[in-house]
C-alpha positions as a Markdown table, in Angstrom:
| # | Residue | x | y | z |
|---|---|---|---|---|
| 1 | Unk | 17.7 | 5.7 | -12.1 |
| 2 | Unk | 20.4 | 9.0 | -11.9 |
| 3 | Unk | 17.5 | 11.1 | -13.4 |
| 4 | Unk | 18.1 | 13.8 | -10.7 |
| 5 | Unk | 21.6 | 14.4 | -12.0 |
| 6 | Unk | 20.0 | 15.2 | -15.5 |
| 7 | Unk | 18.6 | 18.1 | -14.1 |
| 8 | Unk | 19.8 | 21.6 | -15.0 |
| 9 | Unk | 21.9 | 23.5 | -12.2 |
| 10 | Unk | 19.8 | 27.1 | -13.3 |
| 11 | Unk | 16.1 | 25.3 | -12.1 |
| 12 | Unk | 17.4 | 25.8 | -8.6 |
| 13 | Unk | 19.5 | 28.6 | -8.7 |
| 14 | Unk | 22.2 | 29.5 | -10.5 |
| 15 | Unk | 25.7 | 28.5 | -9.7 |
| 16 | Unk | 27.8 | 31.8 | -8.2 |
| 17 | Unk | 31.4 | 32.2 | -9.2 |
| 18 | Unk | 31.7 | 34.2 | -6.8 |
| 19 | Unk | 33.9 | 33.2 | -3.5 |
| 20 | Unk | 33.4 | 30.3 | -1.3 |
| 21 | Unk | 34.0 | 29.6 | 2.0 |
| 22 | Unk | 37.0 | 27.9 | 3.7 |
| 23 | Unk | 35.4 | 24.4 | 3.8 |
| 24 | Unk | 33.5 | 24.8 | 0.2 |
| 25 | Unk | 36.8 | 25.5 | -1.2 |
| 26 | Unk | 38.4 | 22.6 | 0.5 |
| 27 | Unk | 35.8 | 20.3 | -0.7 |
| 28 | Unk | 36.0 | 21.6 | -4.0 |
| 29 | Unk | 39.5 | 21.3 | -4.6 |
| 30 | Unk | 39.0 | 17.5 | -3.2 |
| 31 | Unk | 36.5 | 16.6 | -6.0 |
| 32 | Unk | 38.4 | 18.3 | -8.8 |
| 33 | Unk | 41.4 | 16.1 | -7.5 |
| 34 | Unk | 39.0 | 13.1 | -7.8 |
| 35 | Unk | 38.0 | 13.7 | -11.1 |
| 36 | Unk | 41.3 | 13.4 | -12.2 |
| 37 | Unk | 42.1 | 10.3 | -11.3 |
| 38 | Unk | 41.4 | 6.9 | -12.9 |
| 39 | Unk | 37.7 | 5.5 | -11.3 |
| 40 | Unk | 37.7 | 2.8 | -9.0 |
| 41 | Unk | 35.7 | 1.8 | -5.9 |
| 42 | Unk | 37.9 | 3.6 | -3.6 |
| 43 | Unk | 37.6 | 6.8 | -5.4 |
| 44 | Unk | 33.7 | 6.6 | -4.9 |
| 45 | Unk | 34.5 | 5.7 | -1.9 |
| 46 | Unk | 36.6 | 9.1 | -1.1 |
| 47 | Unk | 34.0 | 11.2 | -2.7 |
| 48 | Unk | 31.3 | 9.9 | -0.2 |
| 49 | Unk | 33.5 | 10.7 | 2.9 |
| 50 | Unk | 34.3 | 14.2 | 1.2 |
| 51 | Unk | 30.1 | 14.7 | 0.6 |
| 52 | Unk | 29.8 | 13.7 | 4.1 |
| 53 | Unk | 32.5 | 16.0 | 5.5 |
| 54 | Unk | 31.1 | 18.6 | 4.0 |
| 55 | Unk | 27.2 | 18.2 | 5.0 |
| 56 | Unk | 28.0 | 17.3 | 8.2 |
| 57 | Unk | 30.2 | 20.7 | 9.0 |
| 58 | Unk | 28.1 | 22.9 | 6.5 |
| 59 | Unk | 24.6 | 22.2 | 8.1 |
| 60 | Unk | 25.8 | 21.2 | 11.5 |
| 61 | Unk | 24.8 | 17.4 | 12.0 |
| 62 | Unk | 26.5 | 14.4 | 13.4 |
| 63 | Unk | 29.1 | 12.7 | 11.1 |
| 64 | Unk | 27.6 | 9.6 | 11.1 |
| 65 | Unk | 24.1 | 11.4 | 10.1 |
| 66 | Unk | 21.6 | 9.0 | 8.5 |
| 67 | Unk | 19.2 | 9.7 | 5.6 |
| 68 | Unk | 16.8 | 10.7 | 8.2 |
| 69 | Unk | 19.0 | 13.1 | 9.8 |
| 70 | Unk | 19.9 | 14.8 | 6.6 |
| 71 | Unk | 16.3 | 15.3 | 5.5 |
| 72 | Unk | 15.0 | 17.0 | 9.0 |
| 73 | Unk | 17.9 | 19.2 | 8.9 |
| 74 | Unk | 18.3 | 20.4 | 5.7 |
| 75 | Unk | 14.4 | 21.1 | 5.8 |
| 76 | Unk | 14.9 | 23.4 | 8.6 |
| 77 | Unk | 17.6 | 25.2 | 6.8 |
| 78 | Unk | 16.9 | 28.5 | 4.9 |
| 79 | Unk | 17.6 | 27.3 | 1.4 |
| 80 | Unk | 15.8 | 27.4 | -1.9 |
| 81 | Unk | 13.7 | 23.9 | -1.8 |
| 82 | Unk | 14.6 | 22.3 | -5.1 |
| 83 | Unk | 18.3 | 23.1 | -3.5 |
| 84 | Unk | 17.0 | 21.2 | -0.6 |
| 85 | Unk | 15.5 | 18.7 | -2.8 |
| 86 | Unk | 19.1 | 17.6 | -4.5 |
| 87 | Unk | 21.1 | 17.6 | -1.7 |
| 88 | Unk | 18.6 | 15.0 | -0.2 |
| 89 | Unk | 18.5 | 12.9 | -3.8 |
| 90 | Unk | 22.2 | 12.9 | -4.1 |
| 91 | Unk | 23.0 | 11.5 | -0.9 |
| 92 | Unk | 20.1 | 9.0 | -1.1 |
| 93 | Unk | 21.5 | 7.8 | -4.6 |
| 94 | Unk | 25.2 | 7.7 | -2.5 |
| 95 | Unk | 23.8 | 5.6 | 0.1 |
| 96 | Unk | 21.9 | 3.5 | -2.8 |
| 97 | Unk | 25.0 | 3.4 | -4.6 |
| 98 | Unk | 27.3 | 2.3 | -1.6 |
| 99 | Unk | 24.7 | 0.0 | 0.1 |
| 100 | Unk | 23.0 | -1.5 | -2.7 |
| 101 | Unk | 24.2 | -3.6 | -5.8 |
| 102 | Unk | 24.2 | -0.7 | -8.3 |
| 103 | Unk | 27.6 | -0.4 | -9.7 |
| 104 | Unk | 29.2 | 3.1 | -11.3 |
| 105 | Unk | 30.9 | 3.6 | -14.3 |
| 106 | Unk | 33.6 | 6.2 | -15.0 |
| 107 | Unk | 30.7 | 8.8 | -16.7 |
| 108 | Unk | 27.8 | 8.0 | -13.7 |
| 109 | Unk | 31.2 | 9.1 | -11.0 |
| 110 | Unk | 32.1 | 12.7 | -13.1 |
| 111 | Unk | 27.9 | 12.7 | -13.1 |
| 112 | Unk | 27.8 | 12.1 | -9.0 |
| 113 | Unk | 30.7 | 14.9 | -8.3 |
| 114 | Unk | 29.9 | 17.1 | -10.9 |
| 115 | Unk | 26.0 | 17.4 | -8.9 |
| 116 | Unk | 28.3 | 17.9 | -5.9 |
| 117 | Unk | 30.2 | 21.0 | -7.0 |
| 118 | Unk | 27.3 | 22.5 | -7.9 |
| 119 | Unk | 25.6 | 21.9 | -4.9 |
| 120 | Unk | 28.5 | 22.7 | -2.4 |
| 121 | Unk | 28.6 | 26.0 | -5.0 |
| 122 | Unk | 25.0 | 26.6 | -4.1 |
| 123 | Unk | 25.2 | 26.5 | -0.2 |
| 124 | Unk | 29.0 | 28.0 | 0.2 |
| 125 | Unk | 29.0 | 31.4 | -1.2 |
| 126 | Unk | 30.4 | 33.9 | 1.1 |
């Protein structure tokens, strides 16, 4: 179900440790505050908004972007396509996650934000 969080972070790209811009930093710094704290609904719920915020002012699109929205735009964007390709899976499993009956466990949650990092790694390098 998760399998695109099983994939490695080098078959994209590989993850700069380099510096990142104001609002990759931010977001960073949110999820690594996340992941310290005991899991519950609210913390998913947190990390969404925080995935969202950062899409949403990274690529340019509505807040309230749908699915839809996020897969036109980032498929204009100048990106490495399997890049492209996770950022689309991990908000689809979000939305599957929030709007469906799947429910998260503490490991699937570190899983969900540690695919985030990476990404936000990927597309925020100054």
């Amino acid at each position: 179900m998760f399998d695109f969080l099983k994939k490695k972070k080098e078959e994209a790209t590989e993850v700069h440790d380099g510096k990142y811009n104001v609002l990759g930093q931010t977001v960073l710094k949110k999820l690594k505050a996340l992941k310290k704290q005991r899991y519950n609904q609210k913390l998913f719920d947190d990390f969404g908004w925080a995935l969202k915020v950062y899409v949403s002012k990274r690529f340019h699109m509505n807040h309230e972007y749908t699915q839809e929205d996020l897969e036109k735009e980032i498929k204009k964007k100048k990106i490495h396509k399997e890049i492209k390709e996770r950022m689309i899976n991990l908000s689809s499993m979000v939305d599957e996650v929030k709007y469906g009956d799947i429910t998260l466990n503490k490991q699937v949650f570190s899983d969900f934000v540690e695919e985030a990092e990476d990404l936000i790694k990927l597309t925020s390098v100054e």
